[in-house]
C-alpha positions in Angstrom: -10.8 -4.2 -12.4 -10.2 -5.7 -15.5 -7.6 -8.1 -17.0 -6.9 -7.2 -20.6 -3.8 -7.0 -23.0 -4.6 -4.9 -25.1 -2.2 -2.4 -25.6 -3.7 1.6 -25.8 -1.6 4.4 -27.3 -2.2 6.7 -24.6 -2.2 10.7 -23.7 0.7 12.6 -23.8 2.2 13.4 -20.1 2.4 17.2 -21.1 6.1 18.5 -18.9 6.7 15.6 -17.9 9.7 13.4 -19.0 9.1 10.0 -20.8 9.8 7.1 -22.6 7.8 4.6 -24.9 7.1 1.4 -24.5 4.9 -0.7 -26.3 3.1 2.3 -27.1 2.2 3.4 -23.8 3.8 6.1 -22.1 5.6 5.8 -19.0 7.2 8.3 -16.6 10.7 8.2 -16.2 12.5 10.5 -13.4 15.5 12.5 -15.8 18.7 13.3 -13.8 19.8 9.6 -12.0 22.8 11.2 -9.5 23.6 7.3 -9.2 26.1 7.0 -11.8 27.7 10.6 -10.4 27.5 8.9 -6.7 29.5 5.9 -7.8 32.3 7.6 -9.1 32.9 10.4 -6.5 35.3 9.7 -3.1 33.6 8.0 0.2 33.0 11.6 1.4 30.6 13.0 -0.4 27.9 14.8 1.9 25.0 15.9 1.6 22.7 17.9 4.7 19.9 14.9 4.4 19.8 11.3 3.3 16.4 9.7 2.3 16.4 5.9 2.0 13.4 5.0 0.2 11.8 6.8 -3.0 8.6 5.2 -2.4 5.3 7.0 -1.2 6.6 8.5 2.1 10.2 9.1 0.5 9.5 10.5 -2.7 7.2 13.1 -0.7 9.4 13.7 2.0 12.9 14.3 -0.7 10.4 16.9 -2.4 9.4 18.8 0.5 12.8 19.0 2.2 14.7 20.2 -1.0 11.9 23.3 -0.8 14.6 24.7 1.0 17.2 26.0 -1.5 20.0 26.0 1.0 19.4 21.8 2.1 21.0 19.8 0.0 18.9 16.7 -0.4 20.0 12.8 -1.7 17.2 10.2 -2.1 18.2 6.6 -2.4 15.5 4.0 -4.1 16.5 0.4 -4.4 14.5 0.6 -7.9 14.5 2.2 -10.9 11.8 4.4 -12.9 8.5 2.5 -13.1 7.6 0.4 -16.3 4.9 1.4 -18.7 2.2 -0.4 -17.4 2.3 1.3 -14.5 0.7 4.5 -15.7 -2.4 2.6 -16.6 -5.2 1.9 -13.6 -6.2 -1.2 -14.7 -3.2 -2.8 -15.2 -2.2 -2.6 -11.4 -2.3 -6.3 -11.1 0.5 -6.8 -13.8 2.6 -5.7 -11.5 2.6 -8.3 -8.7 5.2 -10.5 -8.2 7.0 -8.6 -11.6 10.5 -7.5 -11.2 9.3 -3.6 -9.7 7.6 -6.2 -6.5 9.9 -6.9 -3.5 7.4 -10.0 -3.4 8.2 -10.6 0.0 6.9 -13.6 1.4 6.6 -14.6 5.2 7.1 -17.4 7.3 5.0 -20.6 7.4 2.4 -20.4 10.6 0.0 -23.1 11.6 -3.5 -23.3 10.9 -2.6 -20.6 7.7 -2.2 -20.1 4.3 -2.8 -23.9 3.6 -4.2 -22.7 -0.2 -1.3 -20.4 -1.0 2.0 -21.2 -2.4 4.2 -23.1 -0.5 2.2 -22.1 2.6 3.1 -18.6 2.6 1.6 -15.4 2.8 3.1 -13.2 -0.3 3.5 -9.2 0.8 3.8 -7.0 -2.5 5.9 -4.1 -2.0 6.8 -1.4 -4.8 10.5 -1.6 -5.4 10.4 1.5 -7.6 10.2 5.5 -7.9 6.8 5.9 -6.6 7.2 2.9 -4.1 3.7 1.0 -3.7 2.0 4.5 -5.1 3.3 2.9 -7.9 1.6 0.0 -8.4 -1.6 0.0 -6.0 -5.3 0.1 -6.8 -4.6 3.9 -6.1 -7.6 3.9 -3.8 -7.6 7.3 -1.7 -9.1 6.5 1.5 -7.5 8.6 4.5 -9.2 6.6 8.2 -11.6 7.7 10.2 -11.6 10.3 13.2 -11.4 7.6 15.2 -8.5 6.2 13.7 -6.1 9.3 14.4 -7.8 9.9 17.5 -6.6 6.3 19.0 -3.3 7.5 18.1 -3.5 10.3 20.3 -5.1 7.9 22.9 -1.8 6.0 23.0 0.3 9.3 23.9 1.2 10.8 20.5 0.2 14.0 21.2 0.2 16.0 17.8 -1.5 12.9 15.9 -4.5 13.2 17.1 -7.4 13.9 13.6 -7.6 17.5 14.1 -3.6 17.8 13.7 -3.1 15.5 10.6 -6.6 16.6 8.6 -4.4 19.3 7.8 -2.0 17.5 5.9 -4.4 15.1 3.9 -5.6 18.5 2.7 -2.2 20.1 2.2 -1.4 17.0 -0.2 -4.7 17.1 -1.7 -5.6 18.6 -5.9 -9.4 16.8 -5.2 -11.2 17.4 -8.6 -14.8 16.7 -7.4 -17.7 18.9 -7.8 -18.2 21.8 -5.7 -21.5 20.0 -3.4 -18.7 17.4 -2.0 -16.0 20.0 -1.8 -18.7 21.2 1.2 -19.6 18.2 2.7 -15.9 17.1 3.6 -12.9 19.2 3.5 -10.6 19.0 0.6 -7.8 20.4 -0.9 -7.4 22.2 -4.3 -3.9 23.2 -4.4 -1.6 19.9 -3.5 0.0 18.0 -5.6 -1.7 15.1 -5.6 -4.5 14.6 -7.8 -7.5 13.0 -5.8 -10.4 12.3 -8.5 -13.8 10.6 -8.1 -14.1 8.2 -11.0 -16.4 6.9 -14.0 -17.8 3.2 -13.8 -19.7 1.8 -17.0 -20.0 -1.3 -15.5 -23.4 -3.0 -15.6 -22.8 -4.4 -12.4 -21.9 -1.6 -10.2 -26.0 -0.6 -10.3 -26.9 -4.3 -9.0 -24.0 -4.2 -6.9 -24.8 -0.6 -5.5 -28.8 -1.5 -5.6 -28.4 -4.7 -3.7 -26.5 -3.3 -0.9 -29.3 -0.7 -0.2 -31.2 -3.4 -0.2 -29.9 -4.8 2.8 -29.8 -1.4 4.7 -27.0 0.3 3.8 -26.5 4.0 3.4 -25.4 5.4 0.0 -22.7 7.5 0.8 -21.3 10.3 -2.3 -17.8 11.0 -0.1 -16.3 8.0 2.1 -13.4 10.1 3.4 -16.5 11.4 5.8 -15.5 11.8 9.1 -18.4 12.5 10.8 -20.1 10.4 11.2 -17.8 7.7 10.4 -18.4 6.0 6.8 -20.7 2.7 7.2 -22.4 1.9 4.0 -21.7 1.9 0.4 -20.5 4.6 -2.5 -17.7 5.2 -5.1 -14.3 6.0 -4.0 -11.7 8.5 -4.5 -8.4 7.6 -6.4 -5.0 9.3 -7.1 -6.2 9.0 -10.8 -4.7 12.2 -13.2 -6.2 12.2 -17.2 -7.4 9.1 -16.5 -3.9 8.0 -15.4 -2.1 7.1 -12.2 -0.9 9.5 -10.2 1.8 8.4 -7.9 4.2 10.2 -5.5 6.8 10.1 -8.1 4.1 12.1 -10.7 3.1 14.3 -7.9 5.8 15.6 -5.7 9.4 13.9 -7.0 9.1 14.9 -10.6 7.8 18.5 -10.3 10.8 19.1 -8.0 12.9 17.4 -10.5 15.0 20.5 -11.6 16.1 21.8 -8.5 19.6 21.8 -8.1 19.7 20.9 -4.3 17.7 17.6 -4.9 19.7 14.7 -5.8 18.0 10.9 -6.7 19.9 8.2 -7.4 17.9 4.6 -8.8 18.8 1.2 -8.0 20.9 2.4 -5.0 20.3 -1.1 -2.1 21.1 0.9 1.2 22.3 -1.8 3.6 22.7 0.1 6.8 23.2 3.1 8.4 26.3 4.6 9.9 26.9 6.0 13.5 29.4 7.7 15.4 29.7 8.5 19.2 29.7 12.0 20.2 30.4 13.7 22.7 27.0 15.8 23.7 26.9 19.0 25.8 27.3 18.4 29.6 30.0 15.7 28.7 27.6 12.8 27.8 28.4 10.4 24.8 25.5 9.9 22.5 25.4 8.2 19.1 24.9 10.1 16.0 23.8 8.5 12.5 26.0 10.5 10.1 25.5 8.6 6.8 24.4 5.3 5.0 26.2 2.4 3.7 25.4 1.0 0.3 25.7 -1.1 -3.0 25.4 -0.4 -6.4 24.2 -1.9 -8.9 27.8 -3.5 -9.8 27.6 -4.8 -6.5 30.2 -2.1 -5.0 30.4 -1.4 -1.1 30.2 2.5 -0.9 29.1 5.2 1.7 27.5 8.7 2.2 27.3 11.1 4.4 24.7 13.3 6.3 25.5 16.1 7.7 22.0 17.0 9.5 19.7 13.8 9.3 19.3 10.5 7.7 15.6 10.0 7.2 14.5 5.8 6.9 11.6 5.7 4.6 12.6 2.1 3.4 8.5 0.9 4.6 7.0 -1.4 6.9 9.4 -4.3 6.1 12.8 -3.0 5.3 13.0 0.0 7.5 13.0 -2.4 10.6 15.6 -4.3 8.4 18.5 -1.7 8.1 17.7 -0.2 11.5 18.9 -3.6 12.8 21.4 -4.5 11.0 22.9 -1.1 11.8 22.5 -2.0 15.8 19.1 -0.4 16.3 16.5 -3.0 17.6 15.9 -6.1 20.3 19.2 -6.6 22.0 18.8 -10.0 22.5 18.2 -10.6 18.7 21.3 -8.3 17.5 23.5 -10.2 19.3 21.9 -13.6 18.3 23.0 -12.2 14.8 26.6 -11.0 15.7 25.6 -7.3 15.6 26.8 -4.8 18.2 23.9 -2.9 20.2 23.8 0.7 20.1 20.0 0.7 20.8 17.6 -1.7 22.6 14.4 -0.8 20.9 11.2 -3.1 19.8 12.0 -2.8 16.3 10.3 -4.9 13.9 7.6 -5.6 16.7 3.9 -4.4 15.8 3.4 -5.7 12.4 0.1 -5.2 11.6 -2.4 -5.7 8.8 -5.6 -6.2 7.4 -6.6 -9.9 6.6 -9.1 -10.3 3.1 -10.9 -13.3 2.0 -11.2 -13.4 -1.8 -13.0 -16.8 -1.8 -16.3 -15.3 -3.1 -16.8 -15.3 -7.0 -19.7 -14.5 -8.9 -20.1 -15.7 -12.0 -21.8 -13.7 -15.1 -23.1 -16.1 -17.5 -27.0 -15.0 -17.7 -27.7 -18.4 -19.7 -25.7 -17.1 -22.9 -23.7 -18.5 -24.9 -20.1 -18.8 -24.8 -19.9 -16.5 -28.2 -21.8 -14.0 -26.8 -20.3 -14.1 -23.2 -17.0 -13.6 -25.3 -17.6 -10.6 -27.3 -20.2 -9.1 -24.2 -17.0 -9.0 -22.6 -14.6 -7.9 -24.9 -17.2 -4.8 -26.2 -17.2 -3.9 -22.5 -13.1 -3.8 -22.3 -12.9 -2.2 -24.8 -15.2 0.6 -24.0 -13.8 0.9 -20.6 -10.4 1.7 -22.0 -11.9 4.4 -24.5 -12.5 6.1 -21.3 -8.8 5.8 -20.0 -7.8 6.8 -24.0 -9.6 9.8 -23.4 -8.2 10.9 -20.2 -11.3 9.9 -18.1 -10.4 7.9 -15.2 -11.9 4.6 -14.5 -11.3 1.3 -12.4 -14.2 -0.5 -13.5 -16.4 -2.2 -11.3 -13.6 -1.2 -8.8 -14.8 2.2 -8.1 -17.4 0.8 -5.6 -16.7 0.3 -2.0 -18.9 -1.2 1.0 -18.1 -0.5 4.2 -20.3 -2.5 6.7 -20.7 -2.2 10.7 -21.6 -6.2 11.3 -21.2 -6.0 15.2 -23.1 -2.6 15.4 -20.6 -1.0 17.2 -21.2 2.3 15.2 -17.8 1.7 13.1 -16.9 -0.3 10.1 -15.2 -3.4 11.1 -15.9 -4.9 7.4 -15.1 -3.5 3.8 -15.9 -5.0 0.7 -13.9 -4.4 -2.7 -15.5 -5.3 -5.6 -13.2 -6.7 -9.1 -14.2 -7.9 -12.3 -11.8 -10.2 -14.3 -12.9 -10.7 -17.8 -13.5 -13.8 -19.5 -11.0 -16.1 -20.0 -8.5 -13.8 -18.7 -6.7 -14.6 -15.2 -4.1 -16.8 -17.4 -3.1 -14.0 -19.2 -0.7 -12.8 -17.4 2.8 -11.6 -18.2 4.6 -14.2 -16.1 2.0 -17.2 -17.5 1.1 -17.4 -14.1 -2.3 -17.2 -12.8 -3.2 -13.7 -12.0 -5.0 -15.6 -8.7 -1.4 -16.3 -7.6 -0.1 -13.4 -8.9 -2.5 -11.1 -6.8 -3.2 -13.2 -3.6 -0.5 -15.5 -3.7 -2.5 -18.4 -4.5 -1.1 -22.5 -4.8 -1.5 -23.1 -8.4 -4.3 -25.7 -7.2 -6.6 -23.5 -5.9 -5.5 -20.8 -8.7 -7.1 -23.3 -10.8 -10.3 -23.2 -9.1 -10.7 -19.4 -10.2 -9.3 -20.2 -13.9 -12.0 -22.8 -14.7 -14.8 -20.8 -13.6 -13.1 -17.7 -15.6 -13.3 -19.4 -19.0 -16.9 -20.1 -18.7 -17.7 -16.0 -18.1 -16.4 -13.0 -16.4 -15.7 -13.5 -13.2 -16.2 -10.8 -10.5 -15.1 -11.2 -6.7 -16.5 -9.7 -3.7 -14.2 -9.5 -1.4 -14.8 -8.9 2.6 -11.5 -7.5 4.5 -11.6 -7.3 8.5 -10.4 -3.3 9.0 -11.0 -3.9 12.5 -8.4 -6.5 13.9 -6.1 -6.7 16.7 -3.2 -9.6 16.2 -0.2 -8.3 15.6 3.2 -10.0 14.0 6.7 -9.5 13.4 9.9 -8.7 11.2 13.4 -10.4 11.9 16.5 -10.5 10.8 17.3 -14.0 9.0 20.9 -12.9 9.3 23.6 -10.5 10.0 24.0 -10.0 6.0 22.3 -6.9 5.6 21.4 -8.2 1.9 19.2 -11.3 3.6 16.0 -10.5 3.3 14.1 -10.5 6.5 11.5 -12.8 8.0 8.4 -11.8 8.8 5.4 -14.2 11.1 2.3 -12.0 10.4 0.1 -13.9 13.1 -2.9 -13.3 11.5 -6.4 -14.1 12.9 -4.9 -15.1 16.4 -7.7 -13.8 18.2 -11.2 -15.8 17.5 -13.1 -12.3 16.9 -10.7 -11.8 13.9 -12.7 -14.8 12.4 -15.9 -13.9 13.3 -15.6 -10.9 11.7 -15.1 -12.3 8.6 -18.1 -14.7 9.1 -19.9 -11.7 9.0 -18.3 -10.0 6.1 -19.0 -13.6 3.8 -22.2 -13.4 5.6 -22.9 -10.2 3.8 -21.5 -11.1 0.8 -23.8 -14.0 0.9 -27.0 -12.3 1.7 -26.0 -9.4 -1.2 -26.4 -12.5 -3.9 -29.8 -13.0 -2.8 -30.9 -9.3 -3.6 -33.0 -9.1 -6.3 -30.9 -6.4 -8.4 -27.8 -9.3 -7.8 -30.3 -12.4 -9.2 -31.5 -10.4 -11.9 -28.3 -8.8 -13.3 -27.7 -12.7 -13.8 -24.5 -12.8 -11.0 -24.3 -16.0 -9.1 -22.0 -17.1 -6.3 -19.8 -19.9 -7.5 -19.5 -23.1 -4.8 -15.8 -22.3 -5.1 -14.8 -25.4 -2.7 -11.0 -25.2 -1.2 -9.3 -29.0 -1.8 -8.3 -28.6 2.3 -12.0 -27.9 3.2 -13.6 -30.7 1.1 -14.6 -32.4 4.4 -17.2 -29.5 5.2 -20.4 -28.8 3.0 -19.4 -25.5 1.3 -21.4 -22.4 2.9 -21.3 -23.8 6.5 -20.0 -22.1 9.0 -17.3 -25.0 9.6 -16.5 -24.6 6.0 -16.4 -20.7 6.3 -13.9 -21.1 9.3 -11.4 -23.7 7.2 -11.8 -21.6 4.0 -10.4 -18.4 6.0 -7.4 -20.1 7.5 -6.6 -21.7 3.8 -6.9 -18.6 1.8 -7.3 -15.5 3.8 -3.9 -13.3 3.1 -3.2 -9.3 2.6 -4.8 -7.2 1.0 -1.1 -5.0 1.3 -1.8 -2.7 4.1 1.3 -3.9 6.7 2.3 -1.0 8.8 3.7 -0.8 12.7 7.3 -2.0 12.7 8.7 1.2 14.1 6.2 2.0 16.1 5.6 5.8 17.4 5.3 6.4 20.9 5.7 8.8 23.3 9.3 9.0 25.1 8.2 6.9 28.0 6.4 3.9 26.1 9.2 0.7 25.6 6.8 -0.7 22.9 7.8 2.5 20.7 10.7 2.9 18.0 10.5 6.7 17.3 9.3 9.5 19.5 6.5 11.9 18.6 8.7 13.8 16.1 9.8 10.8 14.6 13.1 10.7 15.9 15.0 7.0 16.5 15.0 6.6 20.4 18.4 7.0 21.5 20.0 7.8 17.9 20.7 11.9 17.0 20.2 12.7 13.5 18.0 9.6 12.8 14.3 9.8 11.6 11.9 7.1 10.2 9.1 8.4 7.8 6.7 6.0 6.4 3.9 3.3 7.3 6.1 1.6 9.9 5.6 4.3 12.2 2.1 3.8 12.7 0.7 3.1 16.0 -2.0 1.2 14.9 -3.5 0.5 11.4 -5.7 2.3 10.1 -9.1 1.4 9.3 -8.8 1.8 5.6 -6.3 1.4 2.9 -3.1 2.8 4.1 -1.8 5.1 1.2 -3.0 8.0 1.8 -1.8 7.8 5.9 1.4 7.0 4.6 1.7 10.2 2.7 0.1 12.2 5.5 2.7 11.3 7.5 5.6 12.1 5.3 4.1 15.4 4.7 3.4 16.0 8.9 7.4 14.2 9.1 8.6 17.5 6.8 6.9 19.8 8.3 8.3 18.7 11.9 12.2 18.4 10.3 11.4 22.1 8.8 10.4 23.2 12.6 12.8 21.8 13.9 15.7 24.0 12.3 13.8 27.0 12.2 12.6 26.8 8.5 8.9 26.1 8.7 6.8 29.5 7.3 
């Protein structure tokens, strides 16, 4: 990844609508029902209700309005993406900027001692597109393994031979024909999955160094068998050299059907319910539309007629299924809110914990004039490719993944990011793009900043894909417009941190390779000002280093856990139904079981994809 500001007149988006910014083009979604909505009675209704435009929602409003007779409404809390958006290696920009939720959790002891204000920051897209929309775009879909656990825990359907299926259904993969073999892929989706370009004169030393220490070179890591352990470029939702989100890829190809309706900067604060009577002269409670405000700051509602369908994410889908009576009994009423379901809602948080405290410098005993314009020359030819429609993230497009317990399984990967000289203080908000992106105290931020106006920096950073602690989301009120609280719990088990001893461990050894020494990239004593009292590179310093900076690397899922009907630690049944609600469905990351062992984008949109497929079943309309 690189930091730069220069500004690229890019590619035309060929039937696709736009807008200019700057120069750069950015995608912009051309019939907003919002304004219609606001004006029109309280009793407008529509057959389904999607709350959430982001990468579950956007896919999940374009496959349902496949059906001409279903009259679909999509609600995002944002608006169209901004420019920089469309470009890969801006994806940073966007942190903490005004299309971020930029949630940030609760203080814990014994964490986050190095970020600001002791808190853990959790970037969310708050946009068309959702996170798709501002993520690293990696395309990583989780082991067989992975899916199979799922399955394990009694979610028969979810198993990897039934959602393999629908990674492929999404999938317009643009590799070469010898991968297309090895590992199934999809042609005709969507979603444009490419393999990308690195010029990068340290992705060889990089990629040399970890052969070095025994690791296999692998050409496709969505392998599944066996599982990925070793190192290789990545996959990205990349188009032209551009990002390709779930608003590019399903939302605005769908854009001129009649039956789909999307409405921007629409804050859905709960959902409605009614008791019905139910054959056999049972009561049960039906979800039959949405609250809302606009952007004015009006109270309206909506109405379903079939479904409303939750695809708000792993941090405000828990939110309005509680303040609309769905969730922990006990903590409703805490809160003044009447029960209508005792579930384990916002229970399961989960995520994976990354330590960027590993920074290479790149000086190679030049001076500053040439460090400078080495730098700048190799910018500047990395956005010639992205000019020319060829897709790049830089040093980015390497991944490790590293079995350190040799269990047969990753438990470790390793991203790899490049910030240019004297860059990380360029930042749109003036704030350093260490804060910006791990949500560090602008104390240790300055650690990073005087090392990055001496050369290029480049981080390694180890993330433990194999943990077990798991948090939660609460409501801080009964206001539905409070934003929740969420006590991530990270690291609470002791093998949590010795996994990551081993991931720095590797990191470590990988700057004694020889390709690493003689590509000139040392690692920087970068020492943390609450783990002064331990030499730097022992293990005692490791350990404080962890619990001062370790943080998210924005892969939070599990709130509304999926379950089979007799499990009390689930949210939604097997077809992703609300336990105990009719005509209520959540479809995103918050549904997972368990995280999986890899970024989560890609799971996310498998799911929404499965999700549409099981609401088209369900009423007959699935071909």
């Amino acid at each position: 990844m690189f930091v730069y500001w220069t500004v690229i007149t890019m590619l035309c988006l060929s039937q696709l609508q736009q807008r200019r910014w700057n120069g750069v083009s950015s995608l912009m979604y051309p019939n907003d029902y919002g304004p219609t909505l606001f004006r029109d009675a309280g009793n407008v209704t529509f057959d389904f209700i999607v709350v959430g435009g982001g990468s579950a929602g956007a896919t999940v409003a374009a496959r349902l309005s496949e059906i001409p007779e279903w009259n679909v409404l999509l609600l995002e809390a944002g608006g169209d993406p901004p420019a920089n958006t469309e470009t890969p290696l801006r994806f940073s920009d966007l942190m903490t900027s005004d299309v971020d939720w930029t949630f940030i959790t609760e203080p814990e002891p014994h964490l986050f001692g190095g970020l600001e204000h002791g808190r853990c920051q959790v970037s969310r897209g708050l946009m068309l597109g959702g996170s798709s929309s501002m993520n690293a775009m990696m395309y990583l879909r989780g082991t067989k393994r992975d899916f199979d656990e799922w399955e394990r825990l009694g979610n028969t359907g979810w198993g990897f031979g039934d959602v393999l299926p629908y990674f492929i259904k999404s999938e317009n993969f643009t590799g070469s024909g010898g991968r297309w073999d090895a590992v199934p892929h999809g042609r005709n989706g969507p979603l444009t999955v490419s393999p990308l370009v690195s010029i990068d004169p340290a992705y060889s030393a990089v990629a040399d160094g970890n052969r070095l220490l025994r690791l296999a070179e692998l050409d496709d890591i969505n392998r599944f068998a066996p599982p990925a352990v070793g190192y290789g470029p990545m996959d990205f939702t990349v188009r032209d050299g551009l990002r390709c989100s779930t608003l590019k890829a399903f939302l605005l190809p769908a854009s001129g059907r009649q039956n789909l309706f999307v409405a921007k900067n629409v804050r859905v604060t709960q959902v409605m319910m009614q008791r019905i009577s139910a054959p056999g002269g049972r009561n049960c409670t039906r979800a039959v539309g949405v609250e809302y405000v606009t952007p004015s700051g009006r109270a309206k509602r909506v109405y379903a007629s079939r479904e409303v369908i939750l695809s708000a994410g792993v941090i405000m889908s828990p939110q309005i299924l509680m303040v609309s009576g769905v969730g922990p009994a006990e903590h409703l009423r805490q809160h003044g809110i009447r029960v209508i379901s005792d579930l384990p809602v916002g229970y399961n948080y989960q995520d994976h914990v990354s330590f960027a405290g590993l920074v290479f410098s790149d000086r190679k005993n030049r001076s500053r004039a040439d460090i400078s314009r080495e730098s700048t020359d190799l910018v500047r030819a990395t956005l010639d490719l992205v000019s020319a429609g060829i897709g790049t993230m830089g040093l980015t497009n390497l991944v490790s993944f590293v079995d350190t317990a040799a269990k047969g399984r990753a438990d470790i990967q390793v991203v790899y990011l490049r910030f240019a000289y004297n860059s990380t203080r360029n930042t749109p908000n003036k704030r350093s793009r260490m804060s910006n992106m791990f949500g560090y105290s602008d104390q240790v931020a300055r650690l990073y900043d005087d090392l990055n106006i001496l050369s290029d920096s480049v981080l390694a950073i180890p993330i433990n894909v194999d943990g077990r602690s798991t948090g939660r989301v609460v409501l801080r009120s009964g206001d539905p417009m409070a934003r929740p609280k969420i006590y991530t719990n990270y690291l609470s088990h002791d093998d949590e941190i010795e996994t990551l001893l081993r991931g720095i461990d590797f990191v470590v050894e990988l700057s004694k390779t020889k390709p690493m020494v003689d590509a000139g990239l040392v690692l920087e004593p970068v020492e943390f000002p609450d783990c002064v009292a331990h030499a730097w590179g022992t293990r005692d310093y490791w350990v404080c280093a962890i619990r001062n900076v370790g943080t998210s690397l924005y892969h939070p899922v599990g709130t509304c856990r999926m379950g089979p009907a007799c499990d009390h630690r689930s949210v939604v049944d097997t077809t992703l139904n609300v336990k105990g609600v009719n005509g209520l469905r959540v479809i995103d990351s918050s549904i997972m079981p368990k995280v999986v062992s890899v970024n989560t984008n890609a799971a996310t949109i498998m799911i929404a994809e499965k999700g549409s497929d099981i609401i088209k079943k369900f009423y007959g309309k699935l071909l």
